[in-house]
C-alpha positions in Angstrom: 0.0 0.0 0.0 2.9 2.2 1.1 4.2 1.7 -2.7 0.8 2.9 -4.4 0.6 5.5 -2.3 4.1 6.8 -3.1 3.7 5.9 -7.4 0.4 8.1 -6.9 2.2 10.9 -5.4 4.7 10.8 -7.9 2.5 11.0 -10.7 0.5 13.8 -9.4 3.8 15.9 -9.2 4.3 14.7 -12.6 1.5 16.3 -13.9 1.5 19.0 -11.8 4.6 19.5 -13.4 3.8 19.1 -16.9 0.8 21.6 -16.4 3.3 23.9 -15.0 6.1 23.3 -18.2 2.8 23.6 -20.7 1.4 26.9 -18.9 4.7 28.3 -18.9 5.8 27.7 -22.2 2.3 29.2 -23.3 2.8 32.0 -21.5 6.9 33.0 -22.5 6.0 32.3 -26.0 2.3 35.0 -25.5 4.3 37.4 -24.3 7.6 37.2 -25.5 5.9 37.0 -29.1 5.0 40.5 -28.3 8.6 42.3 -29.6 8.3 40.4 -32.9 4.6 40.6 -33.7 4.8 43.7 -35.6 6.9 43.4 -38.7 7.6 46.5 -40.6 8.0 47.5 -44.4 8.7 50.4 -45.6 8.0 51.0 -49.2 8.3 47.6 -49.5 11.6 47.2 -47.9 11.3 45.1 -44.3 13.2 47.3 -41.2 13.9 46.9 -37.9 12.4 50.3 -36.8 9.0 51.5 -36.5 9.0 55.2 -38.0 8.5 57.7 -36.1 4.9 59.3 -35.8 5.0 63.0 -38.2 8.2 62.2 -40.2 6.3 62.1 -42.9 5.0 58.4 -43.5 1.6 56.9 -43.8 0.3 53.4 -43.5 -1.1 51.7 -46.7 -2.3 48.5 -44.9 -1.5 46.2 -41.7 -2.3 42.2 -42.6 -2.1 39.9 -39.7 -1.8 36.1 -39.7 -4.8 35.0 -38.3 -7.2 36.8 -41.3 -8.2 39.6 -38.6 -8.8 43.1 -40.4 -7.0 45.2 -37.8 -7.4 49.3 -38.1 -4.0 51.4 -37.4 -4.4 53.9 -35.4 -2.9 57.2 -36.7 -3.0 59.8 -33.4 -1.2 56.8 -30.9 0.5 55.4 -34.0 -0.3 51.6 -32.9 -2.3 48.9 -34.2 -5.8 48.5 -32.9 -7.0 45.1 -32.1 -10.3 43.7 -32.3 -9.2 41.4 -29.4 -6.6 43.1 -27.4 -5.6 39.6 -25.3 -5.0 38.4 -28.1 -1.4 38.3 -29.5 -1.0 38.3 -33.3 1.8 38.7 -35.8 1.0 41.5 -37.8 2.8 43.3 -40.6 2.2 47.0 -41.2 3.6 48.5 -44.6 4.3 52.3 -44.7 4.5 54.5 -47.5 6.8 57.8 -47.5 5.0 60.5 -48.2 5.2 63.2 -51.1 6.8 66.3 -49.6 8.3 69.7 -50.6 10.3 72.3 -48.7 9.7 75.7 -48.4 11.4 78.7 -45.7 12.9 75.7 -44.1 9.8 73.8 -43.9 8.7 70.6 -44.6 5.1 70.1 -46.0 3.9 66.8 -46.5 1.2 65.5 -49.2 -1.3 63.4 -49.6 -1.8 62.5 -45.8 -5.4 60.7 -46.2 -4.3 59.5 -49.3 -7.5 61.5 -51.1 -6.1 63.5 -53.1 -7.6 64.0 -56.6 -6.0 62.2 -59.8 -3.4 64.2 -61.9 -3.7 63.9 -65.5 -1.0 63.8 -68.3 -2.2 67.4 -69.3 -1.8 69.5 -66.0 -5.0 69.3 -65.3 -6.9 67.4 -62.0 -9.8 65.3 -62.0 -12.6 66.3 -59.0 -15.0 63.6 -58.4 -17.3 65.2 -55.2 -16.6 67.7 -52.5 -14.5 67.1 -49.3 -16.4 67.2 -46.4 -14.4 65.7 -43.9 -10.7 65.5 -43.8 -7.7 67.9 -44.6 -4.8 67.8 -46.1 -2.1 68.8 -49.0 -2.1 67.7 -53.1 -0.2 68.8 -56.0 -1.1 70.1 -58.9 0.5 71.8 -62.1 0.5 75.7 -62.5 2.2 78.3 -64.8 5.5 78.2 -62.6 6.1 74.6 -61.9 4.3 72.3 -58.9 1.7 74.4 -57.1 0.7 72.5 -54.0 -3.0 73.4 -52.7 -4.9 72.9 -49.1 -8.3 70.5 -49.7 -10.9 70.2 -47.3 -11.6 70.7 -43.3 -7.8 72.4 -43.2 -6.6 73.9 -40.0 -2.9 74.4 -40.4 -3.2 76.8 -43.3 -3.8 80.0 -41.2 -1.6 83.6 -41.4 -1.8 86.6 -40.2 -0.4 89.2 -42.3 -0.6 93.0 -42.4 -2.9 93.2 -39.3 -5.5 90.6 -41.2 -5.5 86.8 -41.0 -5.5 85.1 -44.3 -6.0 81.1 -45.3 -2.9 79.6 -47.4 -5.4 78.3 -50.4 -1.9 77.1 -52.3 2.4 77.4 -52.4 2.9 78.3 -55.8 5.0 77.0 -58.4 7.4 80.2 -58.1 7.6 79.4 -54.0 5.1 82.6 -53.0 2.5 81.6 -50.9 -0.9 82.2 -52.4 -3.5 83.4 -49.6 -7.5 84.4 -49.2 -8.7 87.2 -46.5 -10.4 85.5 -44.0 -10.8 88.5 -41.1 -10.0 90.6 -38.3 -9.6 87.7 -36.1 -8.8 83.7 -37.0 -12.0 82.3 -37.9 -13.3 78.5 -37.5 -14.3 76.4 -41.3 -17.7 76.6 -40.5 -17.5 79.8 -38.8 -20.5 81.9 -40.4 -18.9 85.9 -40.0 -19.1 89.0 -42.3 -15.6 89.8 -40.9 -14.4 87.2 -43.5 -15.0 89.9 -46.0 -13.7 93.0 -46.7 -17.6 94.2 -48.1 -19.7 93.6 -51.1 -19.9 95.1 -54.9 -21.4 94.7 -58.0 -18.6 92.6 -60.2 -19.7 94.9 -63.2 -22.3 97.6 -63.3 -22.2 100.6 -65.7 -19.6 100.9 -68.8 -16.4 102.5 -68.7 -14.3 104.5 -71.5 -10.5 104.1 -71.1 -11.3 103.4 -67.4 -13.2 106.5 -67.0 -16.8 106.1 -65.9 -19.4 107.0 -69.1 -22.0 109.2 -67.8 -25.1 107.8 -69.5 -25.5 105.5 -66.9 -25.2 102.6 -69.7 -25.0 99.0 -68.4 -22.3 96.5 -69.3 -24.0 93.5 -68.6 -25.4 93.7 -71.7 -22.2 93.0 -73.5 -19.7 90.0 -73.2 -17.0 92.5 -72.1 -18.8 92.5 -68.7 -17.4 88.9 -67.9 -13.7 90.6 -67.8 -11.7 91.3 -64.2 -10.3 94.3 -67.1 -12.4 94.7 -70.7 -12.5 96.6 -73.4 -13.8 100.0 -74.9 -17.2 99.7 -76.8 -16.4 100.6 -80.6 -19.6 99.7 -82.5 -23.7 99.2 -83.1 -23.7 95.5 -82.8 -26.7 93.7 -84.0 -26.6 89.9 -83.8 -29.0 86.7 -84.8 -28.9 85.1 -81.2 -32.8 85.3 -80.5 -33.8 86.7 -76.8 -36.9 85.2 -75.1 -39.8 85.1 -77.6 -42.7 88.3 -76.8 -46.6 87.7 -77.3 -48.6 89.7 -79.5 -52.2 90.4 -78.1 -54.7 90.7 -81.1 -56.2 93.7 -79.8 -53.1 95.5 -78.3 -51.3 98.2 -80.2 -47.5 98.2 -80.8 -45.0 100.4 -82.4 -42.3 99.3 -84.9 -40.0 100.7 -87.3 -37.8 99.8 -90.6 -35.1 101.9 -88.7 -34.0 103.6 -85.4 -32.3 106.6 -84.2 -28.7 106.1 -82.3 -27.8 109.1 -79.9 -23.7 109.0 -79.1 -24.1 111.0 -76.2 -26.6 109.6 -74.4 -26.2 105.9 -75.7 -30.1 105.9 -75.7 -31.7 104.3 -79.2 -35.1 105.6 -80.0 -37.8 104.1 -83.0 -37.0 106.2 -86.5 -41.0 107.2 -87.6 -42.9 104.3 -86.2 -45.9 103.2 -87.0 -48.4 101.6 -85.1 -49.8 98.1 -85.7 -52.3 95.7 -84.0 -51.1 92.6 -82.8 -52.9 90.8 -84.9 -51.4 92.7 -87.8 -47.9 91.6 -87.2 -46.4 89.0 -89.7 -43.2 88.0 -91.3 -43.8 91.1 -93.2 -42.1 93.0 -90.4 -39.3 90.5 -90.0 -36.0 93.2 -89.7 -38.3 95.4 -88.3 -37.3 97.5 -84.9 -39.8 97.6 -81.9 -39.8 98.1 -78.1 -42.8 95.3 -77.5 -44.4 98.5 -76.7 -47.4 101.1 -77.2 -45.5 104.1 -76.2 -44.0 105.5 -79.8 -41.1 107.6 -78.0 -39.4 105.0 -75.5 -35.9 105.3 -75.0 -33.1 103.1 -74.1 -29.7 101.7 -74.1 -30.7 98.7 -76.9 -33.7 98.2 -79.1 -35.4 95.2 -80.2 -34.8 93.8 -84.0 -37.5 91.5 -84.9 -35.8 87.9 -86.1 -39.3 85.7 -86.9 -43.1 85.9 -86.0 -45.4 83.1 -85.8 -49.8 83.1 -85.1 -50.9 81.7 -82.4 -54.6 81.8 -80.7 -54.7 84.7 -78.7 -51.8 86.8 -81.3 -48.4 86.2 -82.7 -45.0 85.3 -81.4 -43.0 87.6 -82.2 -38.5 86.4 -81.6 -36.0 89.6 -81.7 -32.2 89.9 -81.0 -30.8 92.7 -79.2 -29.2 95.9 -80.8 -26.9 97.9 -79.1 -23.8 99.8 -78.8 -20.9 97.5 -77.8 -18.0 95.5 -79.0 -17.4 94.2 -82.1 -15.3 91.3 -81.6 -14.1 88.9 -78.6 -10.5 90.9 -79.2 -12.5 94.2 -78.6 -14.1 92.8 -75.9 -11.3 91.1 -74.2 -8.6 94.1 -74.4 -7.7 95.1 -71.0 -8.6 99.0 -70.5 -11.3 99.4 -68.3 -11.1 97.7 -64.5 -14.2 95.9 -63.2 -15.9 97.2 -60.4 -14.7 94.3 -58.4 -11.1 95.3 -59.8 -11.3 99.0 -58.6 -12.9 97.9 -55.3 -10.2 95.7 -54.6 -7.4 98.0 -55.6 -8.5 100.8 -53.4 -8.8 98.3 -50.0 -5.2 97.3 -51.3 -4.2 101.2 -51.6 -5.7 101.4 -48.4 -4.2 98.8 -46.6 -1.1 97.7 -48.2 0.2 100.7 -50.8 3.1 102.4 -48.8 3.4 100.1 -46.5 6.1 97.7 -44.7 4.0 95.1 -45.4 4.3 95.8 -49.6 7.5 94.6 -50.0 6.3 91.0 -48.9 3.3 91.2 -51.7 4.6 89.3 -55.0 3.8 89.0 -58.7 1.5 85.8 -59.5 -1.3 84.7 -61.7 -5.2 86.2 -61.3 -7.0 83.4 -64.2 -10.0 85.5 -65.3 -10.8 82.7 -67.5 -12.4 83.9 -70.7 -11.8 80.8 -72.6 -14.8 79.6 -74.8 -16.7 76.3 -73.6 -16.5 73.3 -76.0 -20.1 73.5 -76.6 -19.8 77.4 -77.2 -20.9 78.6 -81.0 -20.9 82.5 -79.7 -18.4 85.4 -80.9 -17.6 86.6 -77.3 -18.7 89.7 -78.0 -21.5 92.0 -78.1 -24.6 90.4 -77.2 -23.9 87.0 -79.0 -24.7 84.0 -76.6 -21.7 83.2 -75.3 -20.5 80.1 -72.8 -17.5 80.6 -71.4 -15.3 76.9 -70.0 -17.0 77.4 -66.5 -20.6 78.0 -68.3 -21.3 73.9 -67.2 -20.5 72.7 -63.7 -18.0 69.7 -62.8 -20.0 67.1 -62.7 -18.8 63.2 -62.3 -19.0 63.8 -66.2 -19.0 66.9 -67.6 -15.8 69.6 -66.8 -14.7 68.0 -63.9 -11.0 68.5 -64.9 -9.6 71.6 -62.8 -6.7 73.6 -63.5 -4.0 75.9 -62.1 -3.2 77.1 -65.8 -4.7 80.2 -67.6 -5.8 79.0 -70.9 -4.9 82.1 -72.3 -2.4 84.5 -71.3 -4.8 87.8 -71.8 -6.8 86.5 -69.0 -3.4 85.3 -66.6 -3.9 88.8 -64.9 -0.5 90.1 -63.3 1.6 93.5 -62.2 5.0 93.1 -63.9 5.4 89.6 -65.6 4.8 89.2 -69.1 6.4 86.2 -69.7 3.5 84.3 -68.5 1.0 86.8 -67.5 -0.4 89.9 -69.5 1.2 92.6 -67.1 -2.1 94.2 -66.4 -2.9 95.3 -63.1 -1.5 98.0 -61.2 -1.7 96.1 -57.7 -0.2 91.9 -56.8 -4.6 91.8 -55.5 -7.1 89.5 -57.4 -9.8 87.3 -56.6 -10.1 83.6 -55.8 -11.1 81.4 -59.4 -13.8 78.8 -59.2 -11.0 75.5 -60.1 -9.0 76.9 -57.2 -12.7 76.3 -55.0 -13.4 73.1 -56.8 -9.5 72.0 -55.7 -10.3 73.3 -52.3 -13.5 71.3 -51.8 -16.1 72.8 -52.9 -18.5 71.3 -55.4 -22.0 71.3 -56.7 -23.4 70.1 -53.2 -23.4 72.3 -49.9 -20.3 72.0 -47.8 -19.9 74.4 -44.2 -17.1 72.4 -43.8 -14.2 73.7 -46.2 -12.1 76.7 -44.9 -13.4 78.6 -48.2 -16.9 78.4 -46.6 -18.1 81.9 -44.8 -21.9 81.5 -44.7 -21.6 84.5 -47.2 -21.9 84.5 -51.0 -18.4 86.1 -52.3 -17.3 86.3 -56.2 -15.0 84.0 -57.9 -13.0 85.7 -60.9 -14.5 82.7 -63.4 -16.9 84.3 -65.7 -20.0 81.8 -66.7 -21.6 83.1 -70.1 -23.5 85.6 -71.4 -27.0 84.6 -72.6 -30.1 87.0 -74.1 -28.8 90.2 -72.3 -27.1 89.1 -69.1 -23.4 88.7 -68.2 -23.3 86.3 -65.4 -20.0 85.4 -63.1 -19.0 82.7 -60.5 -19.0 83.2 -57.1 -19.2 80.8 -54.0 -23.1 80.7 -52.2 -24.1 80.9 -48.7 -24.3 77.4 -48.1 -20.7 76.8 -49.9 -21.3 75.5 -52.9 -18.8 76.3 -55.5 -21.5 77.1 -58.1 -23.5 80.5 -57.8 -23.7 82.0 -60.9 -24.9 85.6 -60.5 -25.5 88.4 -63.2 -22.4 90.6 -62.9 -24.6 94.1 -61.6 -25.4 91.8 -58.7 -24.1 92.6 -55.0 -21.9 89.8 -53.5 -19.1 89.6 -50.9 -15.3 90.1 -51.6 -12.4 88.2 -50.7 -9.0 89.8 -51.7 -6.1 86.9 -52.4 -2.4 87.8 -52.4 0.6 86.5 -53.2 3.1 86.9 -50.6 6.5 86.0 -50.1 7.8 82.6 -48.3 8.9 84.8 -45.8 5.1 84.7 -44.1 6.3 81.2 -43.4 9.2 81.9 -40.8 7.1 81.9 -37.5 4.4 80.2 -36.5 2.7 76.8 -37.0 -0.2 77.7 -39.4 -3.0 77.0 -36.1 -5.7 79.5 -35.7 -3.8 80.2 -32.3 -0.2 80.2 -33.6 -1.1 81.3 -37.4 2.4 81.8 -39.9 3.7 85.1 -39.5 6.5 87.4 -40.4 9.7 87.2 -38.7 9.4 90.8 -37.2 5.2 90.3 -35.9 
């Protein structure tokens, strides 16, 4: 008995110490598994060493062995587990990231890896708006690589000559291209009129050789009105495009003409010896004919009606008519850069107000304004006069139509700039322009609302991209109230102002680009 008792006891210890070996070994090989259960690649290449968190890589997936889908977790910089007892062997690849260097700094691209496709022409595809994230992509411009802020950004603030301004792009030529944004740093979707400097029409009443006419004569109704600059008026225009069609009442009384009377001075066309006809008198008889849709014989004004086609309906005649007026001649005539916009003059004299003479002035450089004038492909009109006209940003980007932004000026009449006539056309008297509506597309915005962006301000403000011209209307670009990237307003509307500079690198020698430690000159 003495023996059992003792094989028993042995054999207990035995497995007691087996358990223990097993339990053990489980255990060193759990946690000592820990050091090697991360493998790393970078681009590709295994290492030894984890990068560092902000040197300027990004993680393009993490594949573990046991067919988990583990997410990594950018702000610790560590691998989140489904199962956090669990130990797994894991590889993580990184990517380096695209970067540049500017006034000592490194800028990195591409962060959220979200950034819009570059095609073999310059220009960028833009498939939706970003809501959400923020971060850096490249793009081509007239100077090189231009590299532009996307989205919900918050390290592209500056304050500059008393005002704080949002880095929309670093140029190709290394100046920093920048957007007003306030007396005081303002929030994305921060809804403030100190984001603007005020409001204007973008083009009201015409100039001669930049001096205001006095017949308080509108330029909308020409296809110069689209320019930041345009040109003098040279001419009585009269052009096929039909206007909206007028009704004839059968019982009504109009007056018409064979001819009208122009007055220079008062750029006011009057009806040469009309005659007066009932509605249901009119006919393709008076086809070429001159009329006011009117039964007042005298009426005065800055165009007249020519009669194009008539046609009978029930209750009186259709009658189609083109505009006639004094105007330009041809899309060079409209399109020479004499007269300044009223958006031009109202920015030059905050700029004279607030920048001319200053300290600040010698930090201001030359760069491209794009007042893109370019036809549309659809586009069958003259650019001038009152011809329909559609202009490239007549269409919005859509996932199918002119989605294809650009940095470039189609032609370089409309690259607007102080000194450089290399690339530009050496027009303006100030380095102070307006924001265009691809440099809103690249920034975010898009067909849809978006309070998001840092180009929203709850306020409508103009883009420099002109839209078309259609029956007797000039209409322009400009960013809406809600942030979408697509208003179109007639140019002798009222909207906000934005003023966008070009400053010098310099801006970049202080600060972080935070709305509480925004880039700043060395010497603020």
């Amino acid at each position: 008995m003495k023996l059992l008792k003792n094989k028993n006891i042995k054999y207990v210890a035995f497995i007691i110490i087996a358990v223990i070996v097993i339990v053990s070994t489980a255990f060193f090989n759990l946690f000592t598994k820990k050091e090697n259960a991360v493998e790393t690649y970078i681009d590709g290449v295994h290492s030894d060493n984890l990068p560092a968190k902000d040197s300027g890589y990004i993680v393009e997936k993490v594949v573990c062995d046991n067919d988990k889908n583990p997410t990594w977790n950018n702000d610790n910089w560590m691998i989140e587990h489904s199962e956090h007892w669990q130990k797994e062997s894991c590889s993580v690849y990184f990517k380096k990231l695209e970067s540049f260097t500017l006034a000592d700094r490194t800028f990195y691209l591409n962060e959220m890896q979200k950034c819009p496709s570059i095609n073999s022409d310059g220009t960028v595809t833009v498939e939706g708006a970003e809501v959400t994230d923020g971060y850096l992509c490249r793009a081509k411009d007239a100077y090189g690589d231009s590299y532009y802020y996307r989205g919900n950004v918050t390290n592209n603030y500056v304050k500059f000559a008393g005002y704080y301004w949002r880095i929309i792009r670093y140029n190709g030529d290394g100046t920093v291209r920048v957007i007003y944004d306030g007396t005081s740093a303002h929030s994305n979707s921060d809804i403030s009129t100190d984001r603007q400097i005020g409001a204007t029409t973008f083009n009201n009443y015409w100039k001669q050789d930049d001096i205001l006419v006095n017949t308080n004569s509108f330029v909308h109704y020409d296809n110069a009105g689209i320019g930041y600059m345009y040109g003098n008026r040279d001419d009585i225009v009269e052009y096929s495009s039909q206007y909206l069609p007028s009704t004839y009442k059968n019982t009504n009384t109009y007056y018409i003409a064979k001819e009208y009377n122009y007055d220079f001075s008062t750029d006011r066309f009057t009806l040469k010896e009309p005659i007066a006809i009932l509605g249901s008198d009119m006919s393709i008889d008076y086809v070429g004919y001159y009329t006011y849709n009117s039964d007042i014989s005298n009426e005065s004004n800055q165009y007249i009606y020519k009669i194009t086609s008539v046609a009978s309906k029930l209750s009186g005649m259709t009658v189609n008519y083109s505009y006639v007026t004094y105007g330009t001649t041809s899309k060079k005539k409209a399109q020479t850069n004499t007269n300044s916009s009223d958006i031009k003059a109202y920015i030059d004299t905050w700029y004279e107000n607030n920048i001319k003479g200053t300290a600040n002035e010698r930090y201001v450089a030359d760069n491209i304004f794009c007042n893109d004038r370019s036809f549309a492909l659809n586009n069958v009109g003259t650019g001038s006069g009152t011809t329909n006209t559609y202009y490239r940003w007549s269409s919005f980007a859509n996932n199918s139509n002119n989605n294809k932004m650009m940095l470039m000026c189609p032609q370089q009449n409309d690259a607007f700039t102080v000194d450089d006539t290399i690339k530009g056309n050496g027009a303006l008297t100030y380095g102070v322009g307006v924001i265009t509506t691809d440099e809103v597309v690249l920034a975010g915005g898009w067909s849809s609302s978006n309070s998001n962006y840092y180009l929203y301000t709850g306020h409508n403000y103009w883009t420099i991209s002109p839209s078309l011209f259609g029956g007797k209307y000039a209409s322009e670009h400009f960013v809406s109230s809600d942030g979408k990237a697509f208003g179109t307003g007639f140019i002798e509307d009222e909207n906000d102002v934005r003023p966008v500079l070009n400053l010098s690198s310099d801006i970049l020698k202080k600060g972080s680009g935070t709305a509480e430690d925004p880039f700043h000159l060395s010497e603020n």
